[in-house]
C-alpha positions as CSV (number, residue, x, y, z in Angstrom):
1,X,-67.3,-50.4,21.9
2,X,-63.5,-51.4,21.7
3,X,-61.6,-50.4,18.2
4,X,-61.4,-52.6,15.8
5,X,-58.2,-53.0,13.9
6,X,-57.5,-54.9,10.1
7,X,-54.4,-56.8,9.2
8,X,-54.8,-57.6,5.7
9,X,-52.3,-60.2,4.1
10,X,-52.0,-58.1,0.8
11,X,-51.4,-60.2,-1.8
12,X,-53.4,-63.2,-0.4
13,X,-56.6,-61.0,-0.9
14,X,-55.5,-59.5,-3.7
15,X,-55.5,-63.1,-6.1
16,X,-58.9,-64.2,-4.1
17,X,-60.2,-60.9,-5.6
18,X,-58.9,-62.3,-9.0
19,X,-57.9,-58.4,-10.0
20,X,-54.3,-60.1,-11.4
21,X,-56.1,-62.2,-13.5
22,X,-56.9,-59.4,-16.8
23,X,-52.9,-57.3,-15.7
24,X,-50.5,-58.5,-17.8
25,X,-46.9,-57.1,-18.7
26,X,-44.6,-54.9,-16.4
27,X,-46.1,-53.1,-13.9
28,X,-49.0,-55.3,-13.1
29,X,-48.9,-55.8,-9.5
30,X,-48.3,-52.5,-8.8
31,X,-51.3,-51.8,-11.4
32,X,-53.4,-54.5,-9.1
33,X,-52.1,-53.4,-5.6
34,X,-53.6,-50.0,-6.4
35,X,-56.6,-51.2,-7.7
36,X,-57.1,-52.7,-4.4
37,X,-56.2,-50.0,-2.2
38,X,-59.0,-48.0,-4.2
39,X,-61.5,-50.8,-3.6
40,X,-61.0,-50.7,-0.4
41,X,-61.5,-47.2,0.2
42,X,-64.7,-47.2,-1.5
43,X,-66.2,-50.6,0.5
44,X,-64.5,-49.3,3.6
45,X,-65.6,-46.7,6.3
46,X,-63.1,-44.0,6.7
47,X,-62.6,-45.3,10.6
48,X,-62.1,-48.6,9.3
49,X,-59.3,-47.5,6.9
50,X,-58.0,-45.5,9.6
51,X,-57.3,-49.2,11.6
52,X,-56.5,-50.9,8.7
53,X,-53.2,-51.9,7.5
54,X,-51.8,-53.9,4.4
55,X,-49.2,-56.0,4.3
56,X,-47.0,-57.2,0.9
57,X,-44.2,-59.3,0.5
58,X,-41.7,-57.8,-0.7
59,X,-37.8,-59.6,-1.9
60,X,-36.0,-56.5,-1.5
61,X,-36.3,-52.2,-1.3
62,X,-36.0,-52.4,-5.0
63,X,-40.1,-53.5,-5.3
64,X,-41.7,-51.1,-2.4
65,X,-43.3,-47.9,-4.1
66,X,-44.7,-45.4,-2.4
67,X,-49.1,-46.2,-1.6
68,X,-51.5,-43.6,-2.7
69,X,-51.1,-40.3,-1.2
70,X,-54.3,-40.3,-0.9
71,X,-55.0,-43.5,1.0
72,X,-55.4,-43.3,5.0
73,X,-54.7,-47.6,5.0
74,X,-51.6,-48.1,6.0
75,X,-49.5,-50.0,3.5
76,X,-46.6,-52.2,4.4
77,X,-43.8,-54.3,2.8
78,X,-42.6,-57.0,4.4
79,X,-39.2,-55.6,2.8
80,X,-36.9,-56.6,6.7
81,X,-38.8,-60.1,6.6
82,X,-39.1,-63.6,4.8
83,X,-42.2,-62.4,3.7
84,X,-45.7,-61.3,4.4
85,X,-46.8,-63.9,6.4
86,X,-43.9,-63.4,9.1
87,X,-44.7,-59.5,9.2
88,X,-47.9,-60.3,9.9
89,X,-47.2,-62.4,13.2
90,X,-44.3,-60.0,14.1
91,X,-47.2,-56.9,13.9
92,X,-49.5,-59.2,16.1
93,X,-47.0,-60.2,18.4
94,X,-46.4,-56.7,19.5
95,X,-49.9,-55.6,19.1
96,X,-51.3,-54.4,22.6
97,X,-54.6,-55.6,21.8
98,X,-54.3,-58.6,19.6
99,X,-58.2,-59.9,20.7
100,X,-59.5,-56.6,18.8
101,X,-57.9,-57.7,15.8
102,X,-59.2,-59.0,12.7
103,X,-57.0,-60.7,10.4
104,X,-58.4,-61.0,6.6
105,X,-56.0,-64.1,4.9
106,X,-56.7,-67.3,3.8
107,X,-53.1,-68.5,4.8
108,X,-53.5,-71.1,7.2
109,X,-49.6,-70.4,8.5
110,X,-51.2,-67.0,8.8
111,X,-54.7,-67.8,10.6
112,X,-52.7,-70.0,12.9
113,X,-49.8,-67.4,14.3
114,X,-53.5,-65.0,15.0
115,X,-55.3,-67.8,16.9
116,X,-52.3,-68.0,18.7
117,X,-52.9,-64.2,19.8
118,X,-56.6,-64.9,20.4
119,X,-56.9,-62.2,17.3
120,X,-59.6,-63.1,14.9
121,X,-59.5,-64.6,11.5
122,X,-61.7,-64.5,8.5
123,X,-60.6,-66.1,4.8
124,X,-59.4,-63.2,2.6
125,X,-62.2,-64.5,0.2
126,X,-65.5,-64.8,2.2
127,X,-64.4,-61.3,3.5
128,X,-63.9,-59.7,0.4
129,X,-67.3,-61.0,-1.1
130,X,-69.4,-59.6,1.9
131,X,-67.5,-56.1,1.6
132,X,-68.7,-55.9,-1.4
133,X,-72.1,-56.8,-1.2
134,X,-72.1,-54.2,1.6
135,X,-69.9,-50.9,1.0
136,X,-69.4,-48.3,3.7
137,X,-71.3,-50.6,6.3
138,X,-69.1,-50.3,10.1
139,X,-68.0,-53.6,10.4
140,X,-68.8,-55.4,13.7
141,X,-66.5,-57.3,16.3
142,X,-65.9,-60.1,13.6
143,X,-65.3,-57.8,10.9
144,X,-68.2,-58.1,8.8
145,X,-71.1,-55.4,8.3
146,X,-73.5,-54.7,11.0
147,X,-75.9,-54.5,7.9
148,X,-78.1,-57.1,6.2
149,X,-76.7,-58.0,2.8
150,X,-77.7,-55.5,-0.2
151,X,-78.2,-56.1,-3.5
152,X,-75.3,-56.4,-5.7
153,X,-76.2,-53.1,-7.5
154,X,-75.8,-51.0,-4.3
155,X,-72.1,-50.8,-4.7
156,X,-70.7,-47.3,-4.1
157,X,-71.1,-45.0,-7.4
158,X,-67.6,-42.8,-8.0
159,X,-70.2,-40.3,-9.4
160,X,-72.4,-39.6,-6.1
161,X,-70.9,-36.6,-4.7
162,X,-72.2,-37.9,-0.9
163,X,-69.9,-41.2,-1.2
164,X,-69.7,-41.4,2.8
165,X,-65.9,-41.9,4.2
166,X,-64.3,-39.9,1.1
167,X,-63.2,-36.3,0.9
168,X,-64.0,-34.8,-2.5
169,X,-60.4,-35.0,-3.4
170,X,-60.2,-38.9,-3.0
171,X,-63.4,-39.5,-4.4
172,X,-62.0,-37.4,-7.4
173,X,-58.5,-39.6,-7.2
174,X,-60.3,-42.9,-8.0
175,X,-62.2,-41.4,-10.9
176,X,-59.5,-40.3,-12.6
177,X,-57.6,-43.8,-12.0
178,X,-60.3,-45.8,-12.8
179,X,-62.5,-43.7,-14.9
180,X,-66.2,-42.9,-14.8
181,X,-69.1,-45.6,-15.0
């Protein structure tokens, strides 16, 4: 089976996922941005993350901080751009297999310039509810999980020491970030 790559349009996922919504004060997106970099290890596969990459808008060098060390997603700002949106089709424009990609934003600017490529598209929303309802699933040729939906409680527990696609090490990372159950 052919490799499946993710081009996530940061931010746009990161407000359908409403994590914003309860940050206030200085530092919040950063706060948020790392909240969703540890969801996403958690409801990803480790291969998955491997192929993944985020992209943020970013106004100038001043607002890029380093990602997670512990993260294998590839985290971008769109620092040498007008914004996400135009990193985005620049990344699939010089992709060299743009059909194998799946691009997770609800942006319609953004959907278009991947239809263009014959790369696939999903809303940042409907993708982020089904990788939640089904953590650590391999996603299939459209991105989602090969699995039938789960219940909402089988979401990946910090606390099981066999959490599939995390070393010991990461697993420990998100704990300490976002504390224990």
């Amino acid at each position: 089976m052919a490799k499946q790559y993710l081009i996530i349009d940061g931010y746009n996922l990161l407000f359908q996922t409403r994590m914003v919504a309860h940050l206030t004060g200085p530092g919040n997106l950063q706060r948020a941005r790392r909240a969703l970099l540890g969801s996403l290890s958690l409801f990803l596969p480790r291969e998955t993350q491997e192929n993944t990459t985020i992209v943020f808008d970013a106004r100038q060098a001043l607002d890029v901080e380093a990602p997670e060390a512990n993260t294998i997603i590839q985290v971008t700002f769109a620092v040498d751009f007008d914004n996400a949106d135009a990193m985005i089709a620049a990344i699939l424009a010089h992709h060299p297999a743009p059909r194998q990609v799946l691009v997770v934003s609800s942006d319609h600017q953004v959907q278009t310039a991947a239809r263009r490529r014959r790369a696939q598209v999903i809303d940042a929303g409907e993708w982020w509810d089904t990788i939640q309802s089904n953590p650590q699933t391999e996603l299939n040729a459209a991105g989602l999980p090969h699995a039938p939906r789960q219940p909402e409680d089988s979401i990946t527990d910090l606390n099981d020491k066999s959490t599939p696609g995390m070393t010991e090490e990461e697993r420990q990372h998100w704990i300490d970030v976002f504390g224990e159950k």
